[in-house]
C-alpha positions in Angstrom: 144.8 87.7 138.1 147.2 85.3 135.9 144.8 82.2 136.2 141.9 84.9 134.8 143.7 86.0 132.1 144.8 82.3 130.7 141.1 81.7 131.3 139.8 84.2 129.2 143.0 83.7 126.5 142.1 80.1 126.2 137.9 81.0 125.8 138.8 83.4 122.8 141.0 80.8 121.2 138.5 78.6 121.5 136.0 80.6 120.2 138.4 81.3 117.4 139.4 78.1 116.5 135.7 77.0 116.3 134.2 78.2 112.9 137.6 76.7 111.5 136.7 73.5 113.0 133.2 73.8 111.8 134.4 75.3 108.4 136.7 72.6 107.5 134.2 69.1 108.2 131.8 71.2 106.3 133.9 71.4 103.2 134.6 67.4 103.7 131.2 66.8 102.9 128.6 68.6 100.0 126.9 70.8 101.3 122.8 70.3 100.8 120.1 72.7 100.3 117.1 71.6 103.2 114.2 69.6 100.9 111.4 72.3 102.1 113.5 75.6 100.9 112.1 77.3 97.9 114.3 77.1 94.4 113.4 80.7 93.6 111.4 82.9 95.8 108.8 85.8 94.8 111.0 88.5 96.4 114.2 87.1 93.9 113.1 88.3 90.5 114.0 91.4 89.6 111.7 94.3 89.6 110.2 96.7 87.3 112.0 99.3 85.4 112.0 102.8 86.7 113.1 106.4 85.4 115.1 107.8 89.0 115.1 111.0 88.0 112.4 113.7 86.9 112.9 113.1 83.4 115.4 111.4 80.9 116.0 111.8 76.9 115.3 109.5 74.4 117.7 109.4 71.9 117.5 107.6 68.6 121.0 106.0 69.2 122.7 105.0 72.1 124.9 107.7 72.3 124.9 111.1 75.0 125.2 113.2 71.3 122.3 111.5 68.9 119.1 113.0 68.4 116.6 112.9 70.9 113.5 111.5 69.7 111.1 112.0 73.1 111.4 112.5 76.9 110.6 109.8 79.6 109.0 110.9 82.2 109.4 109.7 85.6 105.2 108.8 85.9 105.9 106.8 82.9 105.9 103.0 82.3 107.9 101.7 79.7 109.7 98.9 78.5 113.2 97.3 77.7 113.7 95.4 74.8 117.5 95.2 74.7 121.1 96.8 76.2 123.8 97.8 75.2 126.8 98.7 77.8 124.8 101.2 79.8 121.9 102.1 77.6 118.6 100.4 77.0 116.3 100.2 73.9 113.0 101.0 75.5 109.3 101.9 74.7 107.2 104.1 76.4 104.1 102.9 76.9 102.4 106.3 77.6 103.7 108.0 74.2 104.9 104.4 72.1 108.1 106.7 71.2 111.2 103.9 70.8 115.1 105.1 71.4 117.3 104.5 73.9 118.1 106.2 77.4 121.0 105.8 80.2 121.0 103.4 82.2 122.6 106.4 84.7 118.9 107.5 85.2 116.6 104.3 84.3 117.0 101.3 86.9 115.7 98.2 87.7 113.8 98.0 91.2 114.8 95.4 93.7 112.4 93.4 95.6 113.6 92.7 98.8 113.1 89.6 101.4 112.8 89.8 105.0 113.7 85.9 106.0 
């Protein structure tokens, strides 16, 4: 039972003491990206803007209490032409009304990889 037990204490330390082994000759040496991996990939740009709710205000300022010039619908495309903190400067392309909305209910989609 004592001769199992050292057994099986000395295959976790081992185990442990591996990716430190690893870890540190890795960081001896630069690590290299392989020659046949792509720079960028299709699925790492960052996707089109979206309204994630039903609708959102557009407002002439960016500011919760300016006037609201329009509504954004979610069906709607639209585009950003600048930020500020958490609002955007958009147009909608379905009215052409400019202001800005939250960026609490307009987000950017994310494409995502399965490599």
């Amino acid at each position: 039972m004592r001769s199992s037990r050292i057994a099986v204490s000395a295959a976790v330390l081992g185990a442990l003491t591996l990716p430190l082994l690893g870890a540190t000759s890795a960081s001896a040496t630069p690590a290299q990206a392989p020659a046949f991996a792509p720079t960028s990939r299709a699925c790492d740009r960052p996707g089109p803007w979206a309204v994630h709710t039903q609708a959102v205000t557009i407002r002439s300022q960016a500011s919760a209490k300016s006037t609201a010039v329009g509504v954004l619908y979610r069906s709607h495309t639209f585009t950003v032409h600048k930020t500020s903190g958490n609002w955007h400067y958009i147009t909608d392309k379905s009215t052409g009304v400019k202001g800005w909305v939250s960026g609490s209910y307009v987000y950017r989609d994310a494409y995502m990889c399965l490599d």
